[in-house]
MARTI-362323 format. One record per atom (N, C-alpha, C, O): residue in one letter; residue number from 1; z, x negated, y; atom name. Coordinates in nm, 3 decimals, always signed. Each point is the difference from the previous one (the first is absolute). Example, Ala and Ser with C-alpha at 12.3 -4.5 7.8 and 13.67 -1.06 7.14 Angstrom:
   rest    nr         z         x         y   atom
      A     1    +0.780    -1.319    -0.569      N
      A     1    +0.000    +0.089    +0.119     CA
      A     1    +0.000    -0.090    +0.120      C
      A     1    +0.066    -0.104    -0.002      O
      S     2    -0.138    +0.139    +0.107      N
      S     2    +0.006    -0.082    +0.119     CA
      S     2    +0.073    +0.077    +0.109      C
      S     2    +0.017    -0.051    +0.111      O
% end
This chain:
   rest    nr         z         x         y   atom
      X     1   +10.998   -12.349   +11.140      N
      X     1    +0.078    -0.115    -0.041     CA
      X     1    +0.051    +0.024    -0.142      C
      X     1    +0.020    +0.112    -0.046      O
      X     2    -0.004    -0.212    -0.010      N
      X     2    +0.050    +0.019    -0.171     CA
      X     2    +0.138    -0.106    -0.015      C
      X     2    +0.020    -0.110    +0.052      O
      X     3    +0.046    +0.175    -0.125      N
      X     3    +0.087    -0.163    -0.043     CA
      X     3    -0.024    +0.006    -0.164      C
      X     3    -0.046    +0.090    -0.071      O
      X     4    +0.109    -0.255    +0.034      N
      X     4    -0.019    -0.048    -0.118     CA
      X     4    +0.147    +0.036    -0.051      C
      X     4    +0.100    -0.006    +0.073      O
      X     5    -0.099    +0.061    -0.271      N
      X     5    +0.114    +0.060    -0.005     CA
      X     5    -0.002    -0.047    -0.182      C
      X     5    -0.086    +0.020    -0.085      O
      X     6    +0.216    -0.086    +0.078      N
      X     6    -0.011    -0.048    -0.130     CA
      X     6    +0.113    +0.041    -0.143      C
      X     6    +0.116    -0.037    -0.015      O
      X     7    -0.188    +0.113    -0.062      N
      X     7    +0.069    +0.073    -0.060     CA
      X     7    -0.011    -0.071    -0.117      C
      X     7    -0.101    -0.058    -0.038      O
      X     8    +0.245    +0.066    -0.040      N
      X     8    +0.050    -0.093    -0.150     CA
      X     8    -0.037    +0.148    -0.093      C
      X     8    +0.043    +0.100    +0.058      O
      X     9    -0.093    -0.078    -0.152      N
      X     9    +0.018    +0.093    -0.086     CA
      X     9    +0.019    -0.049    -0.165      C
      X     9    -0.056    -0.099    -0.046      O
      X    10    +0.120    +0.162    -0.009      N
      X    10    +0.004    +0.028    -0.149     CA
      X    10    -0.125    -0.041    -0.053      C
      X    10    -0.097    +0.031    +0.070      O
      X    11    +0.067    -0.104    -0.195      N
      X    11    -0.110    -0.033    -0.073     CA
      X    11    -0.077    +0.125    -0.067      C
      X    11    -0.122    -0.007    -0.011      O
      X    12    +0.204    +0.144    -0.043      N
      X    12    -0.011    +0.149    -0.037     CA
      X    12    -0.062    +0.034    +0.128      C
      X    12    -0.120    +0.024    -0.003      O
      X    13    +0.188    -0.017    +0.124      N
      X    13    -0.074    +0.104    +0.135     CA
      X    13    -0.136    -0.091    +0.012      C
      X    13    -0.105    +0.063    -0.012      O
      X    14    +0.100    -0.153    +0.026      N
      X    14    -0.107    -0.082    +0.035     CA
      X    14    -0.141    +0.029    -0.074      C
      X    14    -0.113    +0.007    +0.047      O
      X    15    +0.180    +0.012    -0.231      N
      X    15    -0.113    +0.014    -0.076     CA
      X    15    -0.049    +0.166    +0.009      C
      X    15    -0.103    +0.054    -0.041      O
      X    16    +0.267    +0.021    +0.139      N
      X    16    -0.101    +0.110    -0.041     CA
      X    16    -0.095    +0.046    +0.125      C
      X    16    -0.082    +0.091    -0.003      O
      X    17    +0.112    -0.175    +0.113      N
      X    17    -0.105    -0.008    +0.110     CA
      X    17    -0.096    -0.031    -0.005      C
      X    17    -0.097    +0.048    +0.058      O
      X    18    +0.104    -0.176    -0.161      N
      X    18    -0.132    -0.043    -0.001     CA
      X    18    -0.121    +0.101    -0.087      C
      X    18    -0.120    +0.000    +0.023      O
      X    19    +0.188    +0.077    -0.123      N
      X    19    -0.077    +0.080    -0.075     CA
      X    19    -0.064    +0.097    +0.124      C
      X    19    -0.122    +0.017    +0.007      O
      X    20    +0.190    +0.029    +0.065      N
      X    20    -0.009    +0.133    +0.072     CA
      X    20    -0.123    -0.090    +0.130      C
      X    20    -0.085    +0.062    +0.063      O
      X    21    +0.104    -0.177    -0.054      N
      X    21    -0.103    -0.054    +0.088     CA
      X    21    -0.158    -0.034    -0.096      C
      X    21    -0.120    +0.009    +0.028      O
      X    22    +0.170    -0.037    -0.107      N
      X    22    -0.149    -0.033    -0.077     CA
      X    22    -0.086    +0.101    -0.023      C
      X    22    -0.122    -0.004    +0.004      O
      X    23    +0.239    +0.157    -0.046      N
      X    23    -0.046    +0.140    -0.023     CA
      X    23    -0.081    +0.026    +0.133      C
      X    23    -0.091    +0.076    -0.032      O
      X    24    +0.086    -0.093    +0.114      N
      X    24    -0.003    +0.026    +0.151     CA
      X    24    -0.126    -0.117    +0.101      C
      X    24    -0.040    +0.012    +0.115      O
      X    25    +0.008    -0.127    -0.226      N
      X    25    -0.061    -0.107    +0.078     CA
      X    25    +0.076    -0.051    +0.123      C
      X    25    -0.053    -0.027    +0.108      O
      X    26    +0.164    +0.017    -0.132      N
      X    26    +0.080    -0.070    +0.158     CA
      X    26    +0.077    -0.090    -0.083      C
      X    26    +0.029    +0.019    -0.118      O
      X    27    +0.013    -0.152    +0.212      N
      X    27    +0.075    -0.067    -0.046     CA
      X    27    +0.155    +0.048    +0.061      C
      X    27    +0.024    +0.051    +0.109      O
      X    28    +0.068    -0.084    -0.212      N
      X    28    +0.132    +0.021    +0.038     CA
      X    28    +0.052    +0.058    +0.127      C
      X    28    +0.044    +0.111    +0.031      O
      X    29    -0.069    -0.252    +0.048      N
      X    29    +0.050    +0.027    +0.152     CA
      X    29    -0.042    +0.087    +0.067      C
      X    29    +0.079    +0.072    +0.060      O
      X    30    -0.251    -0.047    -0.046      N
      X    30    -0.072    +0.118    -0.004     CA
      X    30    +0.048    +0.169    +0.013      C
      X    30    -0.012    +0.093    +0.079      O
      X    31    +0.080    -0.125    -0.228      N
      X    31    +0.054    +0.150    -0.095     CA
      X    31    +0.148    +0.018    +0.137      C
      X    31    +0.032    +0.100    +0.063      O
      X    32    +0.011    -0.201    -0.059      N
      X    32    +0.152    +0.032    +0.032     CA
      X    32    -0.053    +0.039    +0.141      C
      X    32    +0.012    +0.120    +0.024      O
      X    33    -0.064    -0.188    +0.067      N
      X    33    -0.075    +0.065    +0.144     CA
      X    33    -0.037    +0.074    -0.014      C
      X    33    +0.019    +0.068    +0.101      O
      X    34    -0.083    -0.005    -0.186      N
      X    34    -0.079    +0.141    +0.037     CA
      X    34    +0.117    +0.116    -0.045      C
      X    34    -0.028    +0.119    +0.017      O
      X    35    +0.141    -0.152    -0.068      N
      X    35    +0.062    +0.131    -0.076     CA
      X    35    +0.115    -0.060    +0.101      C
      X    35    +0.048    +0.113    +0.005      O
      X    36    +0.017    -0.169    +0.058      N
      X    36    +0.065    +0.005    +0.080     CA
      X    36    -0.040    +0.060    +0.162      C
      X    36    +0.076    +0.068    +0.069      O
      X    37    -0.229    -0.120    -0.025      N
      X    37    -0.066    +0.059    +0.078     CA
      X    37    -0.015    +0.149    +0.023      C
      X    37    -0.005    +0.071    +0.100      O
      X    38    -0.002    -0.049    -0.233      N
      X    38    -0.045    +0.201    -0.004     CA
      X    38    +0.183    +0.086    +0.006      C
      X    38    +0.028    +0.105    +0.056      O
      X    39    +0.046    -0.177    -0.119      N
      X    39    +0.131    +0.006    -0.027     CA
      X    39    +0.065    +0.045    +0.166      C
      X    39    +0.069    +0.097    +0.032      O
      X    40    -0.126    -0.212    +0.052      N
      X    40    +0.038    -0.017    +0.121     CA
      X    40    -0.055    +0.151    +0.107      C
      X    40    +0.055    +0.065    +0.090      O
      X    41    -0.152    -0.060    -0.142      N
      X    41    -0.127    +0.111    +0.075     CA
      X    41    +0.029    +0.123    -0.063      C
      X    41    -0.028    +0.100    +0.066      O
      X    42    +0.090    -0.079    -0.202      N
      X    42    +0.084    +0.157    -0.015     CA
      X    42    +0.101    +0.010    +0.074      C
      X    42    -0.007    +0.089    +0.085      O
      X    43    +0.151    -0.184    -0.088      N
      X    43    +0.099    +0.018    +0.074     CA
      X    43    -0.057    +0.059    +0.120      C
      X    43    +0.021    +0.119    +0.024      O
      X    44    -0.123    -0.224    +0.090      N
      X    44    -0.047    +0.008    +0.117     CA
      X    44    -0.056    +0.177    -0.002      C
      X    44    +0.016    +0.048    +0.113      O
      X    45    -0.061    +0.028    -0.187      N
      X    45    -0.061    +0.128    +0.009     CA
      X    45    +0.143    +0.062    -0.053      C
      X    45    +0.046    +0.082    +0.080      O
      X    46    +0.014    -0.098    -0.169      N
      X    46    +0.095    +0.105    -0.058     CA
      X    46    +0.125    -0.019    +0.179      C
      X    46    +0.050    +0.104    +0.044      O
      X    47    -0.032    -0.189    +0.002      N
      X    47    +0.101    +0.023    +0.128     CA
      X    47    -0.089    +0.084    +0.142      C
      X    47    +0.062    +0.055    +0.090      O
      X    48    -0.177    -0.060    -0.095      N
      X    48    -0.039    +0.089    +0.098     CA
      X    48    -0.018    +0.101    -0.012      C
      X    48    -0.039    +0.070    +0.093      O
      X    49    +0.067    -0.013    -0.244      N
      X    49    -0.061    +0.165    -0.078     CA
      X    49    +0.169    +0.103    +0.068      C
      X    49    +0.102    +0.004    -0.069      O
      X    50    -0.105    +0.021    +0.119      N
      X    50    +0.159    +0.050    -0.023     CA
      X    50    +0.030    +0.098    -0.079      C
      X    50    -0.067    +0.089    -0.052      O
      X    51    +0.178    -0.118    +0.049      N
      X    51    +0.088    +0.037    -0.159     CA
      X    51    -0.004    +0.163    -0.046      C
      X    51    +0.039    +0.089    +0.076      O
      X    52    -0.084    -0.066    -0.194      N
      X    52    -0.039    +0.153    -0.030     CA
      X    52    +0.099    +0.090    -0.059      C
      X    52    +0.055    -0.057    -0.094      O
      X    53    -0.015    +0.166    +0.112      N
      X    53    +0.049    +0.064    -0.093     CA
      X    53    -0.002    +0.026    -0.121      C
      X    53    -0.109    +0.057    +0.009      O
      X    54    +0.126    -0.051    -0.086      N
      X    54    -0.052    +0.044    -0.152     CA
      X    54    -0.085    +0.144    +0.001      C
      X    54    -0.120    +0.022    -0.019      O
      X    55    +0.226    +0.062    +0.046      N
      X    55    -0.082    +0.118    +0.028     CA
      X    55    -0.122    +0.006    +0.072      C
      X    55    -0.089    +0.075    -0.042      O
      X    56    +0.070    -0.146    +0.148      N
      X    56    -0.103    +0.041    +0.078     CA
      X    56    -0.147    -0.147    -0.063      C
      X    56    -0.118    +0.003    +0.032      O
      X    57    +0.180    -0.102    -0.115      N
      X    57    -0.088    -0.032    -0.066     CA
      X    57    -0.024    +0.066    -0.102      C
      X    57    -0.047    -0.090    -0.070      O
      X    58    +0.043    +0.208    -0.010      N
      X    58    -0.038    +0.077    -0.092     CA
      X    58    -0.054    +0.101    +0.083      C
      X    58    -0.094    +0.068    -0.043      O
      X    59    +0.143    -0.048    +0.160      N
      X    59    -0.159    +0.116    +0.031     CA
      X    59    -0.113    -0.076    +0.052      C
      X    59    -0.104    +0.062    +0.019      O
      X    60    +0.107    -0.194    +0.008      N
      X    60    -0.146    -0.046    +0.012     CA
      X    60    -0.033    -0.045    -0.098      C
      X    60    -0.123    +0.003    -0.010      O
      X    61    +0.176    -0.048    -0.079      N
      X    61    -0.018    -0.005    -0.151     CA
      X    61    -0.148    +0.150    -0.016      C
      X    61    -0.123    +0.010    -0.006      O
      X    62    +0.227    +0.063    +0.005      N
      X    62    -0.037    +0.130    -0.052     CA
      X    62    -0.135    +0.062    +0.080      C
      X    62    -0.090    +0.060    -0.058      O
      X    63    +0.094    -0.086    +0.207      N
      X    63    -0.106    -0.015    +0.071     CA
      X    63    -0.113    -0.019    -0.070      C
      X    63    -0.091    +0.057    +0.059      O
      X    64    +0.056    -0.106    -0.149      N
      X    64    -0.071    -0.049    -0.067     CA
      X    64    -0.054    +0.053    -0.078      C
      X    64    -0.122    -0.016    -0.014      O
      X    65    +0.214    +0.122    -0.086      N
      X    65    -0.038    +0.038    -0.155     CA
      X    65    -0.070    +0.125    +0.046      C
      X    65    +0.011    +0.051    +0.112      O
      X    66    -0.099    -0.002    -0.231      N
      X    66    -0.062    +0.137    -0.001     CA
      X    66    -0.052    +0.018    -0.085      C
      X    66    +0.024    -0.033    -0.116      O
      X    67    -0.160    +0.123    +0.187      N
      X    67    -0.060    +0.055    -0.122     CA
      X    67    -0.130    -0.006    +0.033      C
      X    67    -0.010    -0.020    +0.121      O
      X    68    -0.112    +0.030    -0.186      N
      X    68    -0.087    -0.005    -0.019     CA
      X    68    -0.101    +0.098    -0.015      C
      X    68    +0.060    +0.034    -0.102      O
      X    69    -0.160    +0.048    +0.106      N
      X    69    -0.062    +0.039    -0.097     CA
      X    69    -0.096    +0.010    -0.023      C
      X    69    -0.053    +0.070    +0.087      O
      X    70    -0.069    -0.122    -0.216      N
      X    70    -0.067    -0.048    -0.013     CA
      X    70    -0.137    +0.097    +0.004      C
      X    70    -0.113    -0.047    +0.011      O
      X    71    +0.149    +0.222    -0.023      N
      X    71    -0.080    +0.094    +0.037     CA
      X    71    -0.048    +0.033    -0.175      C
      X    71    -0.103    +0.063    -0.025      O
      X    72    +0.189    -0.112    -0.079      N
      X    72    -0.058    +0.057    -0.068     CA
      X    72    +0.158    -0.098    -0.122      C
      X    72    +0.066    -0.103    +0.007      O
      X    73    -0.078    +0.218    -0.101      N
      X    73    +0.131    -0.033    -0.116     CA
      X    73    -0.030    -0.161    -0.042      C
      X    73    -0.100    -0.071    -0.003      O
      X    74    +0.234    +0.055    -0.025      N
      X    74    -0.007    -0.170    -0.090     CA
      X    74    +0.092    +0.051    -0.102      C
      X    74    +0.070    +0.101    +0.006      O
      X    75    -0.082    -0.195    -0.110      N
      X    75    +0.120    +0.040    -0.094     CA
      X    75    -0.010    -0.141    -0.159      C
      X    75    +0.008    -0.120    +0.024      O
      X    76    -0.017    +0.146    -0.093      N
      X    76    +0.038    -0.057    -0.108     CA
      X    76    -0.086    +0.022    -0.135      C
      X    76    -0.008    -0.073    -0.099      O
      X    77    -0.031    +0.154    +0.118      N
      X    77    -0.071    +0.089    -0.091     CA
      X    77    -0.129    -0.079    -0.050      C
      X    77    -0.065    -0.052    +0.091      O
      X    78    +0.016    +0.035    -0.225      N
      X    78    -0.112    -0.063    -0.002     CA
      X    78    -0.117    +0.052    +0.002      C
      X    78    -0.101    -0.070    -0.001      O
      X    79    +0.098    +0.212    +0.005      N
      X    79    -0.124    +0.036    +0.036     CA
      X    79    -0.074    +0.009    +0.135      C
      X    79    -0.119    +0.023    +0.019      O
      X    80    +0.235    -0.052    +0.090      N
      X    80    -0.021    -0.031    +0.113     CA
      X    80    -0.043    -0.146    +0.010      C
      X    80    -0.104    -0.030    +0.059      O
      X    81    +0.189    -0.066    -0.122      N
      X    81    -0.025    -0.201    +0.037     CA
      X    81    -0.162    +0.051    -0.086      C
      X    81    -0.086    +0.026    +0.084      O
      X    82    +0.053    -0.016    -0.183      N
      X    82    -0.095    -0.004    -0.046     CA
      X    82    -0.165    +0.088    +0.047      C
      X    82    -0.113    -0.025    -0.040      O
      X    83    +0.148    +0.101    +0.112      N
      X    83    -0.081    +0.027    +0.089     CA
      X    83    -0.041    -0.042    +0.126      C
      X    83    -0.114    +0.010    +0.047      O
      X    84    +0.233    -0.066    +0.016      N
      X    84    -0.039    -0.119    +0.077     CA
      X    84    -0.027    -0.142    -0.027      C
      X    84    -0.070    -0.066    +0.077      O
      X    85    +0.114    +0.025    -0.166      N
      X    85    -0.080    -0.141    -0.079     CA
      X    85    -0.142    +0.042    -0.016      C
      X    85    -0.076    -0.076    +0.061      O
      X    86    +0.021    +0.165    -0.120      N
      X    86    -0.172    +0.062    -0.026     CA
      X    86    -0.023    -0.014    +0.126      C
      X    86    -0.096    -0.069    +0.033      O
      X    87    +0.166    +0.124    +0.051      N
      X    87    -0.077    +0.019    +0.173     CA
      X    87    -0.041    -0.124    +0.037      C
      X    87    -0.103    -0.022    +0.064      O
      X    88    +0.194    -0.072    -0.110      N
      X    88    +0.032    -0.133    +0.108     CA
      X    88    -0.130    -0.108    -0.058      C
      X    88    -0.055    -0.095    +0.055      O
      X    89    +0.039    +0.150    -0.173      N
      X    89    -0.098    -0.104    -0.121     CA
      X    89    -0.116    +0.047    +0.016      C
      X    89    -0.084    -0.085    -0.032      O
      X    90    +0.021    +0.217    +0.079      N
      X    90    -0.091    +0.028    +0.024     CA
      X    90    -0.086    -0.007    +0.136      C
      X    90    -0.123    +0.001    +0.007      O
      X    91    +0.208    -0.007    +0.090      N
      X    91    -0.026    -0.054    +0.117     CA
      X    91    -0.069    -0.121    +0.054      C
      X    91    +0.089    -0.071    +0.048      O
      X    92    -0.189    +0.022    -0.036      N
      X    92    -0.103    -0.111    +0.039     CA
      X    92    +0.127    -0.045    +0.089      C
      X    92    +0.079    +0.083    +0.047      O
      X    93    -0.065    -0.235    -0.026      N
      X    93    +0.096    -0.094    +0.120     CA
      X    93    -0.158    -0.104    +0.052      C
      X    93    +0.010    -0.087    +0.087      O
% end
């Protein structure tokens, strides 16, 4: 079910909707449904997430970070980039 909903705006908000709808290929009303729609559907996910600590969102944060290693030096150096540019140019694709 939908209802019909009639909003007065400013001649400024209007024009700058309309930019942001044209940017977008939607007309106005369009723009305002879909960003009130998604608007609606974060709230709806952010109230079922329950509420985090700070701390314990920085260790899953952190969960995350590391290290790598690629099995062989990287660095900066141009006799290194430039030996791999030759590699990369000589190589048939």
């Amino acid at each position: 079910m939908s209802q019909l909903l009639t909003l007065e705006l400013s001649d400024d908000v209007y024009a700058a909707l309309q930019q942001q709808a044209d940017a977008v290929g939607l007309s106005v009303a369009e723009l305002i449904v879909t960003s009130l729609d998604g608007q609606h559907r974060l709230l709806t996910i952010a109230k079922l997430q329950p509420e985090v600590q700070p701390e314990e969102a920085r260790q899953r944060l952190l969960s995350y970070a590391g290290a790598i290693s690629l099995g062989y030096a990287t660095g900066i150096d141009n006799e290194s980039i430039d030996a791999d540019l030759a590699k990369a140019y000589t190589n048939d694709f």
